[in-house]
MMTF fields as JSON, N, C-alpha, C and O atoms, coordinates in Angstrom:
{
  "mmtfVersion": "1.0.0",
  "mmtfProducer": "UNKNOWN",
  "numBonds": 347,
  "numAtoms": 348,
  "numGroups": 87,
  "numChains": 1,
  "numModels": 1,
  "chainsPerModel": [1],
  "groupsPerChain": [87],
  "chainIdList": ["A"],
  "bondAtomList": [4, 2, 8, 6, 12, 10, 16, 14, 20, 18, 24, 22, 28, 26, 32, 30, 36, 34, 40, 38, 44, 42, 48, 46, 52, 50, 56, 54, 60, 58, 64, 62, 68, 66, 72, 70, 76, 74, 80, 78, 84, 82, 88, 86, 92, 90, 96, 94, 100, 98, 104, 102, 108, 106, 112, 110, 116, 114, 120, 118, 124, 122, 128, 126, 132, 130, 136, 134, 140, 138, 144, 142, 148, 146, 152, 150, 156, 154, 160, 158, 164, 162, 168, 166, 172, 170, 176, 174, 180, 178, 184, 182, 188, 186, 192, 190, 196, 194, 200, 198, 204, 202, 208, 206, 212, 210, 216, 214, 220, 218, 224, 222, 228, 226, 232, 230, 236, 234, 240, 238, 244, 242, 248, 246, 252, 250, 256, 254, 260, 258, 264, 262, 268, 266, 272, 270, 276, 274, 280, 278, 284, 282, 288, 286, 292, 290, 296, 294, 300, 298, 304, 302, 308, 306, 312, 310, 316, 314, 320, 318, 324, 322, 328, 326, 332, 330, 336, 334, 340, 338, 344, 342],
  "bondOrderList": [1, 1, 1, 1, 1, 1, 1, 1, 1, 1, 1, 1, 1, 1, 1, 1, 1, 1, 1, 1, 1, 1, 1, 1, 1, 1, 1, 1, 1, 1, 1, 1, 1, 1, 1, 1, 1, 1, 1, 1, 1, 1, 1, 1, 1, 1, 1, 1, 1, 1, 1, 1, 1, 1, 1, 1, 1, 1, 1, 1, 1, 1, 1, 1, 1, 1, 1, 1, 1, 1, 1, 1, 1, 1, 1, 1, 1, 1, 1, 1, 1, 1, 1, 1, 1, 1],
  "groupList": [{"groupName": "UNK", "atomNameList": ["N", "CA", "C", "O"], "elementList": ["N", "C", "C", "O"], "formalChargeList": [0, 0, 0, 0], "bondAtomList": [1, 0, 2, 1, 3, 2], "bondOrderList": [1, 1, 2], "singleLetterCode": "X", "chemCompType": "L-PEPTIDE LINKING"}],
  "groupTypeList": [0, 0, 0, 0, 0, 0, 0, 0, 0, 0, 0, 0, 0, 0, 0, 0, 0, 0, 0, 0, 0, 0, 0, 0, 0, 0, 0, 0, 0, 0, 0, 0, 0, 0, 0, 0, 0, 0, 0, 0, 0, 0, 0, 0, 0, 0, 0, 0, 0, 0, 0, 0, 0, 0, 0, 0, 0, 0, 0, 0, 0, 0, 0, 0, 0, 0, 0, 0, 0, 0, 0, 0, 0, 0, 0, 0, 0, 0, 0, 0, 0, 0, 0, 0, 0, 0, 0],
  "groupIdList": [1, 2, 3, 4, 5, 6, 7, 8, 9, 10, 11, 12, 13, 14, 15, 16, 17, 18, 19, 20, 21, 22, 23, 24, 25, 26, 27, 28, 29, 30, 31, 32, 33, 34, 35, 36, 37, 38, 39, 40, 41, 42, 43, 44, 45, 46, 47, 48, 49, 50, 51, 52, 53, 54, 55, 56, 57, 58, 59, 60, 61, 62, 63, 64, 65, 66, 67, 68, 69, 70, 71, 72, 73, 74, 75, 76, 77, 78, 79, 80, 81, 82, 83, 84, 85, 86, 87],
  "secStructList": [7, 7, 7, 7, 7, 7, 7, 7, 7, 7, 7, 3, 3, 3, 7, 7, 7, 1, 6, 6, 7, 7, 7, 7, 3, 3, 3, 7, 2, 2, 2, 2, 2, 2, 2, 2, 2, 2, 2, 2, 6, 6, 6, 7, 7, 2, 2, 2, 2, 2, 2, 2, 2, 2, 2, 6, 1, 7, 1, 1, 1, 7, 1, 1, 2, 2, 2, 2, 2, 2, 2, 2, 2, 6, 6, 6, 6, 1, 7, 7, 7, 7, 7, 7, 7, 7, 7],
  "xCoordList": [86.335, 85.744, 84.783, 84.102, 84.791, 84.034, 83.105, 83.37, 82.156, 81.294, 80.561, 80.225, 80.411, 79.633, 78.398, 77.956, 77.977, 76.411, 75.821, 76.694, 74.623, 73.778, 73.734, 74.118, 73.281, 72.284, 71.522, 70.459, 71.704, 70.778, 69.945, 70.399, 68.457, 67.41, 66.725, 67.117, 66.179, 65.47, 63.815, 63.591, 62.929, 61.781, 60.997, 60.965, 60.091, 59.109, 57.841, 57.451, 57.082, 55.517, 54.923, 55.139, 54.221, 53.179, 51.844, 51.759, 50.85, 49.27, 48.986, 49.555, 48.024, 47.591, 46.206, 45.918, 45.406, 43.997, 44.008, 45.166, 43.295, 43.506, 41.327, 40.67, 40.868, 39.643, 38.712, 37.806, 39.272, 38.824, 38.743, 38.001, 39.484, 40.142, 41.378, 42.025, 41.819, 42.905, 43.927, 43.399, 45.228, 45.948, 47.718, 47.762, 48.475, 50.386, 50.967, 50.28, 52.006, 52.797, 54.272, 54.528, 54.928, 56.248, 57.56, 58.057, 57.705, 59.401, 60.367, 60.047, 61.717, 62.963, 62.221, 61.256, 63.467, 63.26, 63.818, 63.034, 64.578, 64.666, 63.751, 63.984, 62.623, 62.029, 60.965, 60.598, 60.558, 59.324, 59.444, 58.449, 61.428, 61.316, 60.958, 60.687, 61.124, 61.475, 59.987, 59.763, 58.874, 57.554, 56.643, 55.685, 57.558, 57.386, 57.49, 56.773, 58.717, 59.127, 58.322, 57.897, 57.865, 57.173, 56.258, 56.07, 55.263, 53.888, 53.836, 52.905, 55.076, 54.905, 55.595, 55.465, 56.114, 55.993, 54.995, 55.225, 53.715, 52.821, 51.511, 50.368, 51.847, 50.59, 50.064, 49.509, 50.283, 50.011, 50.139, 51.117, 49.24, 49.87, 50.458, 49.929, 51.745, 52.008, 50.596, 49.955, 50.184, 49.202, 47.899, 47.349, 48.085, 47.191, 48.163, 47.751, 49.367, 50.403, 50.179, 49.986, 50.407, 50.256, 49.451, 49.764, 48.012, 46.649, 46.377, 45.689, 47.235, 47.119, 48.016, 47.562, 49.243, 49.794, 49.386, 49.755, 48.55, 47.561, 46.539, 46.405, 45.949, 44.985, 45.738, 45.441, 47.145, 47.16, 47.711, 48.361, 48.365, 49.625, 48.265, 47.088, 48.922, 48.466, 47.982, 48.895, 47.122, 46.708, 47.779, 47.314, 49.045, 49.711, 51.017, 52.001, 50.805, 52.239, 51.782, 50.841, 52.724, 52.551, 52.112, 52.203, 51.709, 51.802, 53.322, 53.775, 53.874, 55.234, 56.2, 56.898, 56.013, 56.797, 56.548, 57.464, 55.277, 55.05, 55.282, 54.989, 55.76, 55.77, 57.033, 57.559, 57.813, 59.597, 59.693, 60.115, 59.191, 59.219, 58.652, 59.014, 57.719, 57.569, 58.508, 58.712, 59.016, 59.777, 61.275, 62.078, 61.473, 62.7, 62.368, 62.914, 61.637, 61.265, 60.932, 60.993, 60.552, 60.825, 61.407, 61.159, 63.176, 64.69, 64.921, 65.498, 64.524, 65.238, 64.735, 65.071, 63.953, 63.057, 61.883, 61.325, 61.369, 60.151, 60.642, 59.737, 61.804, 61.894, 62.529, 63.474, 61.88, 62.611, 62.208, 61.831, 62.24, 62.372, 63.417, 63.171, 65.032, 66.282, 66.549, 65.784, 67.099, 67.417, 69.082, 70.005, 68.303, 69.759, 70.899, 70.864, 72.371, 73.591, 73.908, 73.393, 74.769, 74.984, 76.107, 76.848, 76.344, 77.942, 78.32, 79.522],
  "yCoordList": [127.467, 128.609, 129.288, 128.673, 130.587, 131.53, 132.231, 132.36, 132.554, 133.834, 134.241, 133.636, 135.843, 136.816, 136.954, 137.193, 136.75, 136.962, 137.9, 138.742, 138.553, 139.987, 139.708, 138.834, 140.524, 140.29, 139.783, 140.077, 138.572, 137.822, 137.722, 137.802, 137.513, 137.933, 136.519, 135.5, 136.46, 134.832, 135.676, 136.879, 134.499, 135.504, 135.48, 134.63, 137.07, 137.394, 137.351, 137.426, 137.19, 137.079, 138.628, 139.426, 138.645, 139.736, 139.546, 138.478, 140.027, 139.691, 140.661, 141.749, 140.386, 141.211, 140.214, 139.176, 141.325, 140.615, 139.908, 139.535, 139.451, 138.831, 138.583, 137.862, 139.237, 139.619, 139.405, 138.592, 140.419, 140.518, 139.266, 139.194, 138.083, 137.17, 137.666, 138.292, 137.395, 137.628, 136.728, 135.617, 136.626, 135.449, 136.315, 137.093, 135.74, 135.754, 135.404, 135.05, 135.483, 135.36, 135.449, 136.215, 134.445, 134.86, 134.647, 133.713, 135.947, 135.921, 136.855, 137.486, 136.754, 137.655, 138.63, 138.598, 140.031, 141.322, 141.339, 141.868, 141.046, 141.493, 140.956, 141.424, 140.023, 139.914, 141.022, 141.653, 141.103, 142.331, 143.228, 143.767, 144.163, 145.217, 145.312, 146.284, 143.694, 143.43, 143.861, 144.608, 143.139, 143.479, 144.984, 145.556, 145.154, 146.6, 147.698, 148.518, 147.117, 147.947, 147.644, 148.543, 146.174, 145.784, 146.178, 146.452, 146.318, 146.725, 148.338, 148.889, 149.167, 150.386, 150.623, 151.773, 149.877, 150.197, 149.955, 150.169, 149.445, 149.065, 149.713, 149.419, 150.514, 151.595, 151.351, 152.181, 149.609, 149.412, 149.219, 149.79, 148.402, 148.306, 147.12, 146.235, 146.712, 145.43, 144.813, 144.412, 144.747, 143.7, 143.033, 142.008, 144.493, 144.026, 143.589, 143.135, 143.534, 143.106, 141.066, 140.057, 141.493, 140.025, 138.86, 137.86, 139.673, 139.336, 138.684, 137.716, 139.661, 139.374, 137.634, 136.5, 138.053, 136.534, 135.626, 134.484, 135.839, 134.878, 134.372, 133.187, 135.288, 134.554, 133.437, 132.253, 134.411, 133.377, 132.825, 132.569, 131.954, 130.993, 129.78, 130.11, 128.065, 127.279, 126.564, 125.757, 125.885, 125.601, 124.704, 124.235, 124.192, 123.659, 124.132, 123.509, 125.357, 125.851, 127.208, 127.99, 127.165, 127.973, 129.382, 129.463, 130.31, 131.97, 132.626, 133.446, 132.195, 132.635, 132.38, 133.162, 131.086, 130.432, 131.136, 131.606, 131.538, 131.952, 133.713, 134.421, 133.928, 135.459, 135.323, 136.053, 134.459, 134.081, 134.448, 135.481, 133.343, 132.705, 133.953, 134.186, 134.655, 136.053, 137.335, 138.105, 137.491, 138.482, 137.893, 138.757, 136.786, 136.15, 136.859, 137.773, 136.267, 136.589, 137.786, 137.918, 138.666, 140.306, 140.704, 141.906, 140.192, 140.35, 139.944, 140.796, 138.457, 138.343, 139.094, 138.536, 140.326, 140.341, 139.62, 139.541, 139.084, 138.332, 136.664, 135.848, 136.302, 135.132, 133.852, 133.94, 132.989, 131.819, 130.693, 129.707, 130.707, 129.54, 129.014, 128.073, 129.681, 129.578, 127.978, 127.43, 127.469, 125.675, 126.261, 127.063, 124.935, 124.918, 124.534, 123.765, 125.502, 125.09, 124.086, 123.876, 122.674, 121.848, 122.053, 123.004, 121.069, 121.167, 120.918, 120.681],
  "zCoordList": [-37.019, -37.667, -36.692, -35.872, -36.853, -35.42, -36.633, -37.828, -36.026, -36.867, -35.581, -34.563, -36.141, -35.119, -35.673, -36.797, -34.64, -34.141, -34.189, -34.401, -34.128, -34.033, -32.452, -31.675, -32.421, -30.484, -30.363, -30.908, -29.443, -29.42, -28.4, -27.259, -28.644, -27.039, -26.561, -27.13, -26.006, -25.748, -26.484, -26.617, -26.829, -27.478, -26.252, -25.362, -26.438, -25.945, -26.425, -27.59, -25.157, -25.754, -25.426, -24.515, -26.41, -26.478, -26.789, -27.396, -26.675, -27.025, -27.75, -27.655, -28.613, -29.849, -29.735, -29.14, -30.828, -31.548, -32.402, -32.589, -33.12, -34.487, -34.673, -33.922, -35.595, -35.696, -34.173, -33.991, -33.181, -31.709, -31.059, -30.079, -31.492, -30.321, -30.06, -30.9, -28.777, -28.085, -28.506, -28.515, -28.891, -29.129, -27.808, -26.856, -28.391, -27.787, -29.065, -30.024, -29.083, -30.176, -29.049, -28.119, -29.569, -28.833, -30.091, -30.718, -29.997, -31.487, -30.561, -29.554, -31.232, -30.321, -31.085, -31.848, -30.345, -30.58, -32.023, -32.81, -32.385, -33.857, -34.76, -35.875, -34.774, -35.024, -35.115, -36.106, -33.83, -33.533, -34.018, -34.503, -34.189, -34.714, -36.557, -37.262, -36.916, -38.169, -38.677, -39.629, -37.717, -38.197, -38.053, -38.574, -37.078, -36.828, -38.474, -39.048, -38.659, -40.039, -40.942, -41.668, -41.147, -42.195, -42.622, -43.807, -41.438, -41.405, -41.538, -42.125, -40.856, -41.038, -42.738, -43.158, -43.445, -44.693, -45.706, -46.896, -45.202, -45.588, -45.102, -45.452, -44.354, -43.623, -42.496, -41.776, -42.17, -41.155, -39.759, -39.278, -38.753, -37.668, -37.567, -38.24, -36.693, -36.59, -36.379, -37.351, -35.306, -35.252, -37.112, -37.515, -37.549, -38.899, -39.629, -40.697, -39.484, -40.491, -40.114, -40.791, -38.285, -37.891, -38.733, -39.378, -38.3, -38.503, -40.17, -40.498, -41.071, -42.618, -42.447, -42.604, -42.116, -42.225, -41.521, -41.797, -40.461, -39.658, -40.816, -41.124, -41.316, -42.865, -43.688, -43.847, -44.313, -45.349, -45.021, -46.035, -43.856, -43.109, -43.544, -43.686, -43.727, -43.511, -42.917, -43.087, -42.122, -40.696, -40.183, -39.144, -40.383, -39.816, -40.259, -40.659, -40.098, -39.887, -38.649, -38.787, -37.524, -36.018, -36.759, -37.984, -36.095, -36.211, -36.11, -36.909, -35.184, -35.18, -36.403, -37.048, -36.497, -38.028, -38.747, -39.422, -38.954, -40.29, -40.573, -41.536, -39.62, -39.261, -39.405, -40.246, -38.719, -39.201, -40.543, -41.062, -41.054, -42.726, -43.679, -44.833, -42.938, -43.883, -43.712, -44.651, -42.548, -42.014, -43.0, -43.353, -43.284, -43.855, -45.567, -46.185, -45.783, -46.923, -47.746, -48.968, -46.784, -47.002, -46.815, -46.72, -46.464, -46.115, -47.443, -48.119, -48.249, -49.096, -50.561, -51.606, -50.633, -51.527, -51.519, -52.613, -50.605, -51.141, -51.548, -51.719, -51.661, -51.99, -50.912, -50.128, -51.12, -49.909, -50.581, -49.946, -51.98, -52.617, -53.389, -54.143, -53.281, -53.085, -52.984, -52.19, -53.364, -53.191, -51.997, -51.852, -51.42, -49.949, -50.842, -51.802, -50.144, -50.473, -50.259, -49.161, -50.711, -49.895, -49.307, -49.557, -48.377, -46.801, -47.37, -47.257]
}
């Protein structure tokens, strides 16, 4: 069985603020553009879009993950509490 792929990038890092510390973040490009959209449907800038899910992420879950896991989740409507299919 074959399935096609989107384009795929290796991730990049970028630096942003997060309440005037300096941090990196490294996600692929479809990611970035994903937050790009997000935040501009929300008024904001990526980086304050970042910064919000930098608040409410848990202290042991990465910045990136959780920027995954929200960027996923505003793909699915807002939801990623879906129970896994099984194989």
């Amino acid at each position: 069985m074959t399935i096609d792929l989107p384009p795929l990038t290796a991730p990049a890092k970028r630096s942003l603020s997060i309440d005037g510390h300096a941090t990196s973040v490294s996600l692929e490009d479809a990611f970035w553009r994903a937050a790009a959209e997000a935040a501009a449907a929300r008024g904001m800038s990526r980086a304050q879009l970042i910064a919000a899910v930098d608040h409410a992420r848990p202290a042991e879950v990465g910045l990136a993950t959780a920027i995954r896991l929200f960027l996923l989740a505003e793909a699915r409507g807002g939801r990623l509490d879906r129970p896994a299919e099984a194989d």
